[in-house]
C-alpha positions as a Markdown table, in Angstrom:
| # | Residue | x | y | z |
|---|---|---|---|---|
| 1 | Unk | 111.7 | 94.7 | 136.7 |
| 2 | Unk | 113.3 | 98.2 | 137.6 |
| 3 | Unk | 112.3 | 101.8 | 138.5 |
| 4 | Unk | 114.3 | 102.6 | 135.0 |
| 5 | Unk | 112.1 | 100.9 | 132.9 |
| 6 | Unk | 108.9 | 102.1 | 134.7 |
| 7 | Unk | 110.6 | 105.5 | 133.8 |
| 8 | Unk | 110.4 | 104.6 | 129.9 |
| 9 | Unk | 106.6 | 104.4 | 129.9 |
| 10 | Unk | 104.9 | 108.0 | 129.6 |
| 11 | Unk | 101.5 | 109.5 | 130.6 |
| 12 | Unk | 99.1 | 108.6 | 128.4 |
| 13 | Unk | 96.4 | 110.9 | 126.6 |
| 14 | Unk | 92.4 | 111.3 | 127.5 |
| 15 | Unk | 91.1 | 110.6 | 124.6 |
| 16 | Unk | 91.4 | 107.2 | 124.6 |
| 17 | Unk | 92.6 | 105.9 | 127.5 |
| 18 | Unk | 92.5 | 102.1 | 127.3 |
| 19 | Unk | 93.8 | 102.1 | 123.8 |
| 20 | Unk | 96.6 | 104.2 | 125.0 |
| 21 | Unk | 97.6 | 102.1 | 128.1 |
| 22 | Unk | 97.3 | 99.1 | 125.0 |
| 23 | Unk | 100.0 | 100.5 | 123.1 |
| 24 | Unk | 102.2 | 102.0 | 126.3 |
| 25 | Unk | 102.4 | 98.3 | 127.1 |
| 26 | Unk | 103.0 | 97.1 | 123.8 |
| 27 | Unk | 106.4 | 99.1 | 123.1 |
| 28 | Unk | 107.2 | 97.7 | 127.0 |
| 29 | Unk | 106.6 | 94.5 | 126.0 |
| 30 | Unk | 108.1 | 94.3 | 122.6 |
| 31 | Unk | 111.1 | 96.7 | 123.2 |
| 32 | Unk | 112.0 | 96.5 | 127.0 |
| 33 | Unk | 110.6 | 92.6 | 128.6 |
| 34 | Unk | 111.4 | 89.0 | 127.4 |
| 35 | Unk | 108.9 | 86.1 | 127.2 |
| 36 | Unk | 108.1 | 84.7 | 130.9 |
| 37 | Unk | 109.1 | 88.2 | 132.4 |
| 38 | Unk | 106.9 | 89.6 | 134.8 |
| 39 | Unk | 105.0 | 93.4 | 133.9 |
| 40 | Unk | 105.7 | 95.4 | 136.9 |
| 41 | Unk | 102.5 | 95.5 | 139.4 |
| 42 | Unk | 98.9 | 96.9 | 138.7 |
| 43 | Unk | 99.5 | 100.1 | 141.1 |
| 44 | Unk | 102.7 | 100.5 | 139.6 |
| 45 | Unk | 101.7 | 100.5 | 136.2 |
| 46 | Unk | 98.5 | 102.7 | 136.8 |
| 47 | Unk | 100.9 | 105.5 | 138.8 |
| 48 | Unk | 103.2 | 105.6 | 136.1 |
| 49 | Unk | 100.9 | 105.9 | 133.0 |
| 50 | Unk | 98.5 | 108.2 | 135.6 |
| 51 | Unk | 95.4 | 106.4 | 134.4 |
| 52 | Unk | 93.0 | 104.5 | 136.8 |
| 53 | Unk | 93.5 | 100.7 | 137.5 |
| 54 | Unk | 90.5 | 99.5 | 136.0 |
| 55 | Unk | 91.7 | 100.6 | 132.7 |
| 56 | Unk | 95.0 | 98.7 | 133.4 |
| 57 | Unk | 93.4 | 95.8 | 134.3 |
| 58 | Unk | 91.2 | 96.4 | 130.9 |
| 59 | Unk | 94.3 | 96.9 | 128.6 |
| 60 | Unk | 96.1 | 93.9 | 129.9 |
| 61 | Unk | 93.2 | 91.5 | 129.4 |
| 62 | Unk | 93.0 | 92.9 | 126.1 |
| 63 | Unk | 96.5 | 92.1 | 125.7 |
| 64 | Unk | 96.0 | 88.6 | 127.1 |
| 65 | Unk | 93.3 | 87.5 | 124.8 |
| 66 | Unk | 96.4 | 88.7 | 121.9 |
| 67 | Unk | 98.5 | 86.2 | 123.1 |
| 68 | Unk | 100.8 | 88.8 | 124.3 |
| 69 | Unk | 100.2 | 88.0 | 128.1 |
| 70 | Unk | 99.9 | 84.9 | 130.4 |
| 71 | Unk | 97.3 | 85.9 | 133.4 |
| 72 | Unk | 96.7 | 83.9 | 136.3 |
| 73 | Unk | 94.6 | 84.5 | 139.4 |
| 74 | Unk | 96.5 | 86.7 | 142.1 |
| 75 | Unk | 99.6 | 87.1 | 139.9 |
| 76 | Unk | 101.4 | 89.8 | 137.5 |
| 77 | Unk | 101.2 | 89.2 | 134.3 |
| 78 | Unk | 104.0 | 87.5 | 132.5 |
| 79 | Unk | 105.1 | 88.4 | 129.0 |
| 80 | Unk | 103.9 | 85.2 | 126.8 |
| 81 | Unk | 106.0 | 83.0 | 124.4 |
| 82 | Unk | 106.1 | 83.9 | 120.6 |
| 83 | Unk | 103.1 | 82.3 | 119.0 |
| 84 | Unk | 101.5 | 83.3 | 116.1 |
| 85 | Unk | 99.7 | 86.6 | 117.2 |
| 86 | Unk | 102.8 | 87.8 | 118.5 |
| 87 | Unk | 104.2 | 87.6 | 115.2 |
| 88 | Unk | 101.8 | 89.2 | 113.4 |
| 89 | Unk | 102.0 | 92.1 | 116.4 |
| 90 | Unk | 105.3 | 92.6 | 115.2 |
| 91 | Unk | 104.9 | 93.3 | 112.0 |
| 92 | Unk | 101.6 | 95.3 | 113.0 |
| 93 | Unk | 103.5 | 97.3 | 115.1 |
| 94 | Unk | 106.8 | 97.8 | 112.7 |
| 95 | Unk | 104.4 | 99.4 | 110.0 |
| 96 | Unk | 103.0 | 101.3 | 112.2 |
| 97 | Unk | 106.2 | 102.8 | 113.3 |
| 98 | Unk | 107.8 | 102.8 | 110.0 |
| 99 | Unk | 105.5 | 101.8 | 106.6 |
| 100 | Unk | 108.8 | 101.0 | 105.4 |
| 101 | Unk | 108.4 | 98.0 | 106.9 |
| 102 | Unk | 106.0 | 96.9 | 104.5 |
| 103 | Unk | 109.0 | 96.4 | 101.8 |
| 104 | Unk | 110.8 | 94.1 | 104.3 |
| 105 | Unk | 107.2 | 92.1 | 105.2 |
| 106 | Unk | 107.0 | 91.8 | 101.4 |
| 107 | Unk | 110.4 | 89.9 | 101.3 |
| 108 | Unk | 109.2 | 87.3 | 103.9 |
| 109 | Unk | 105.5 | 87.2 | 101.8 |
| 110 | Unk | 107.8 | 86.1 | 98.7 |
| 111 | Unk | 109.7 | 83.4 | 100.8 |
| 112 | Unk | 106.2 | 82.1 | 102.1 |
| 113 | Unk | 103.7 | 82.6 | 99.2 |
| 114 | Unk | 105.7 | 81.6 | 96.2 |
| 115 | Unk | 106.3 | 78.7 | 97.4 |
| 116 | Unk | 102.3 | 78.2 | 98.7 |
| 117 | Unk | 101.2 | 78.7 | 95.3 |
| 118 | Unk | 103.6 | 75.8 | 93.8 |
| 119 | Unk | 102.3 | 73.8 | 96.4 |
| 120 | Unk | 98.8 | 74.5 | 96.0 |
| 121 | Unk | 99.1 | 73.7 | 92.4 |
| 122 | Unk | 100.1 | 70.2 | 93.0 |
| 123 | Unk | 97.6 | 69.4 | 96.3 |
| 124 | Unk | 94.5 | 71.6 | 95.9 |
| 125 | Unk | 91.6 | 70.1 | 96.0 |
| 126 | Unk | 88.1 | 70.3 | 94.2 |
| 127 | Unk | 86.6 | 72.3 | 97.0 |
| 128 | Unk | 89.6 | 74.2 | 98.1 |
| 129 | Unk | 89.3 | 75.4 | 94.3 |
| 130 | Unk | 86.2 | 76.5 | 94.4 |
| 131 | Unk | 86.8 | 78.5 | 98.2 |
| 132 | Unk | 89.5 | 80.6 | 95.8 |
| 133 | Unk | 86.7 | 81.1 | 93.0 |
| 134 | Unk | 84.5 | 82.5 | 95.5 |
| 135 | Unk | 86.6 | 84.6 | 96.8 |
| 136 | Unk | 88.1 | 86.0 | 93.3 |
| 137 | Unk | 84.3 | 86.4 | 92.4 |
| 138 | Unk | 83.8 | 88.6 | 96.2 |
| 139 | Unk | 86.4 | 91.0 | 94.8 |
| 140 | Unk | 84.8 | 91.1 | 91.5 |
| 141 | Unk | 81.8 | 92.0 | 93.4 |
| 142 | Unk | 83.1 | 94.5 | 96.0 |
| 143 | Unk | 84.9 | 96.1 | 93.1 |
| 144 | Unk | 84.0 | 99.7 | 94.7 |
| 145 | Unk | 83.5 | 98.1 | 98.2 |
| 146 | Unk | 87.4 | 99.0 | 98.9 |
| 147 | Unk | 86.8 | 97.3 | 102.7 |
| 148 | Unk | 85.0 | 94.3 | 101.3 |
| 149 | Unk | 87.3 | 93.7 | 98.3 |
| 150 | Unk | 90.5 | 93.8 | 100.7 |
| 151 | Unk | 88.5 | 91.1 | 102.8 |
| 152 | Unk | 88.0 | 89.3 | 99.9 |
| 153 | Unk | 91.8 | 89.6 | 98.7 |
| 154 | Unk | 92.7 | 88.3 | 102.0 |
| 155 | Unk | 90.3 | 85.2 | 102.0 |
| 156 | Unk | 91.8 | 84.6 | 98.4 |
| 157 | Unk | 95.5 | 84.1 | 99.9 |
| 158 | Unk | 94.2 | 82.5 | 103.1 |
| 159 | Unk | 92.2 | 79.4 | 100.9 |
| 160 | Unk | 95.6 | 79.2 | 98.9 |
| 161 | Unk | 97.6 | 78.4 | 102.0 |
| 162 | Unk | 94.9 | 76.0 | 103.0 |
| 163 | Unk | 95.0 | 74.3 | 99.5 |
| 164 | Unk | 99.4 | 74.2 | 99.7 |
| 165 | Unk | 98.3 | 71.3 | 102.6 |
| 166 | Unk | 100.9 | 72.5 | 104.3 |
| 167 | Unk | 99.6 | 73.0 | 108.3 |
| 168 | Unk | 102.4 | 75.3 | 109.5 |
| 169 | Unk | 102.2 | 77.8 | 106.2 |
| 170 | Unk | 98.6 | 78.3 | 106.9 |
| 171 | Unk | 99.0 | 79.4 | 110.5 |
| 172 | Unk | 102.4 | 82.1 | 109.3 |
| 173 | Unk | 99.7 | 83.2 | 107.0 |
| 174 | Unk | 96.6 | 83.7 | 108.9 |
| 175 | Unk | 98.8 | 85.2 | 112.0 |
| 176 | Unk | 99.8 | 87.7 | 109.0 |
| 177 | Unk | 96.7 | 88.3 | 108.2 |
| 178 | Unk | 96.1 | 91.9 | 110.5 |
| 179 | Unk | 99.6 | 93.3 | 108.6 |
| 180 | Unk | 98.7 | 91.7 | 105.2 |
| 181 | Unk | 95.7 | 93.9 | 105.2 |
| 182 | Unk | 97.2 | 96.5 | 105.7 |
| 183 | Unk | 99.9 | 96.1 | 102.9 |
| 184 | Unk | 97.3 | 95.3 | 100.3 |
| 185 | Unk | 95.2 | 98.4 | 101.3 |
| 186 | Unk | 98.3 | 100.7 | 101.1 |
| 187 | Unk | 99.7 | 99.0 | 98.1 |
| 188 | Unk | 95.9 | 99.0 | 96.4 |
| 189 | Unk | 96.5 | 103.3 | 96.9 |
| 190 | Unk | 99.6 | 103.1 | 95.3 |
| 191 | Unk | 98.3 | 100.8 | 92.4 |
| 192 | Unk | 95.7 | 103.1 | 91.6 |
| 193 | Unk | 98.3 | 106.3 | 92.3 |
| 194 | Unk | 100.0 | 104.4 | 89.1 |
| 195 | Unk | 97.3 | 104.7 | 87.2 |
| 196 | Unk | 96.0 | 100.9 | 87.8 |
| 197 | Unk | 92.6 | 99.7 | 88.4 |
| 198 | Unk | 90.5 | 97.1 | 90.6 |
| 199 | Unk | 90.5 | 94.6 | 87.5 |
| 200 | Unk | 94.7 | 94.6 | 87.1 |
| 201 | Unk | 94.6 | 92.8 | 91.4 |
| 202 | Unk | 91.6 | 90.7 | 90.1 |
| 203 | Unk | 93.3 | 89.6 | 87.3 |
| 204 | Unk | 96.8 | 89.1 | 88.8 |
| 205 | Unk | 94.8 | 86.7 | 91.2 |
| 206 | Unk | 93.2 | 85.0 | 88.4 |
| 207 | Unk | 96.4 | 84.4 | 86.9 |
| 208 | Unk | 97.5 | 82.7 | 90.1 |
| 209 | Unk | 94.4 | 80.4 | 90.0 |
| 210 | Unk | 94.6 | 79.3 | 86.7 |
| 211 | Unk | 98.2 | 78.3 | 87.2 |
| 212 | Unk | 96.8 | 75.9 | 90.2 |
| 213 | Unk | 93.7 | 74.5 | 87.7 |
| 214 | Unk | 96.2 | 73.5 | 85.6 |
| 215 | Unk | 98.2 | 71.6 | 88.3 |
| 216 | Unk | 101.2 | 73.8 | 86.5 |
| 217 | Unk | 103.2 | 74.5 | 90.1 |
| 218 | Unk | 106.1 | 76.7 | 87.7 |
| 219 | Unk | 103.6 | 79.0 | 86.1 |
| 220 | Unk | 101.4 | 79.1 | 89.8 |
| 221 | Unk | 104.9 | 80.3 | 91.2 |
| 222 | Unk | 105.7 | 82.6 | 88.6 |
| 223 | Unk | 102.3 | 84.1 | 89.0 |
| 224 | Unk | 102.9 | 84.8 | 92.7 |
| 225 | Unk | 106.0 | 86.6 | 92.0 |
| 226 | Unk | 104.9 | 88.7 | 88.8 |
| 227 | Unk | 101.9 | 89.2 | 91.5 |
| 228 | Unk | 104.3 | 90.4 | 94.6 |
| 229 | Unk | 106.6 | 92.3 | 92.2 |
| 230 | Unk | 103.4 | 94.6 | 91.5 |
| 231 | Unk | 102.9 | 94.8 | 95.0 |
| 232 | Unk | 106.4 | 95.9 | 95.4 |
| 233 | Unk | 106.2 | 98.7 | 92.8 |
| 234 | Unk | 102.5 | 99.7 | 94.3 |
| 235 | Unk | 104.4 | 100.0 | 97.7 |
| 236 | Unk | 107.5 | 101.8 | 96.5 |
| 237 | Unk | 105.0 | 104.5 | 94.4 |
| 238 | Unk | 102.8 | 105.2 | 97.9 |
| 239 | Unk | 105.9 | 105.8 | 99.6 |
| 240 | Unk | 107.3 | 108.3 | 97.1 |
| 241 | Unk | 104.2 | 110.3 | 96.7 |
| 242 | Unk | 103.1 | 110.2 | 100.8 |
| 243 | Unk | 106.2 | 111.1 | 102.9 |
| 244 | Unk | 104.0 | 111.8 | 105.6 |
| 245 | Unk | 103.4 | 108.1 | 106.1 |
| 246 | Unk | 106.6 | 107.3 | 106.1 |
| 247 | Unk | 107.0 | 109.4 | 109.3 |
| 248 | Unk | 104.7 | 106.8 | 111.0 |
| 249 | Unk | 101.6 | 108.3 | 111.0 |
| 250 | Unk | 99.7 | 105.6 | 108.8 |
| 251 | Unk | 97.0 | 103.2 | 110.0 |
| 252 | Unk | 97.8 | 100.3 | 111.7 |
């Protein structure tokens, strides 16, 4: 660790000052450190952000119960391996830059989730059936619940991984699951900036679902794809019509 990158970090603002230290040490982490590195000390870290150590100490911990930082007793800490949180602080942090990004996390979404779906339609089970009825019928029922019916949309594609069997695909898609929110809320604005309406998602879903009842893997895949290719042209139609956002100044 060197003065020069200690010199890359800027004062942060008073409005929220742990949040701000958070995402100070976030770009240092993701843009300057490698896993096992060592953040440079409390005092030196407090100095250069001019904030008090306390709210270091606060932001780190945060960052530590992330996954993002290894803490032990009288140490630094040290940057943490990739696991699945840092992943999906990635992408997180990529859309928040840059929504762009959410074209390029829709790429890897087709790589994972077509596949899922074929899966699912040859290993789902009775129950695991039924989780992805229930959660259909939560965003039937949250239909004007935007926050709820999102949640619900999430849970949908969650209980598909689960049914696929596969171990490893459910844990890409739940450490997804903060930037896969986010897509399906910003590509639900564009859907309805099209013209489209809560029942075309619930129905694309449905679609999806009756492909696995019938244990049809093909049509489950094909139904993930004509599913994602909507998302794509919900996504590209947002970032037309909001050019703001695609300055970074979106939710993250």
């Amino acid at each position: 660790m060197t003065d020069k990158t200690l010199d890359q970090l800027e004062p942060v603002g008073r409005s929220s000052v742990v949040d701000s230290v958070i995402e100070r040490l976030e770009e240092l982490i993701f843009s300057q450190l490698e896993p096992g590195e060592l953040l440079p000390s409390e005092g030196q870290l407090a100095e250069a952000l001019e904030v008090s150590r306390l709210s270091v100490r606060e932001a780190t911990r945060t960052l530590q119960a992330r996954g993002l930082l290894e803490i032990s007793k009288g140490r630094r800490p040290r940057v943490a391996a990739p696991n699945g949180s840092l992943v999906g602080d990635f992408f997180s942090s990529a859309v928040r830059r840059d929504p762009r990004a959410l074209l390029d996390l829709l790429d890897v979404r087709r790589a994972l989730e077509v596949h899922i779906a074929a899966l699912a339609a040859r290993r789902a089970t009775t129950s695991e059936i039924a989780d992805m009825d229930m959660s259909i019928n939560a965003m039937r029922a949250a239909e004007n619940e935007f926050e709820a019916f999102h949640a619900a949309d999430v849970r949908f594609h969650e209980n598909l991984a689960a049914a696929s069997g596969n171990r490893l695909l459910v844990f890409l898609i739940e450490a997804f699951a903060a930037p896969l929110r986010e897509s399906r809320q910003r590509s639900f604005a564009g859907h309805q900036a099209r013209g489209g309406h809560v029942d075309d998602v619930i129905q694309q879903h449905q679609a999806i679902l009756d492909a696995v009842k019938g244990r049809n893997p093909k049509a489950a895949a094909q139904a993930m794809r004509d599913h994602l290719q909507q998302t794509e042209q919900d996504l590209r139609t947002l970032l037309q019509h909001r050019p703001t956002e695609q300055r970074g100044s979106g939710a993250g």
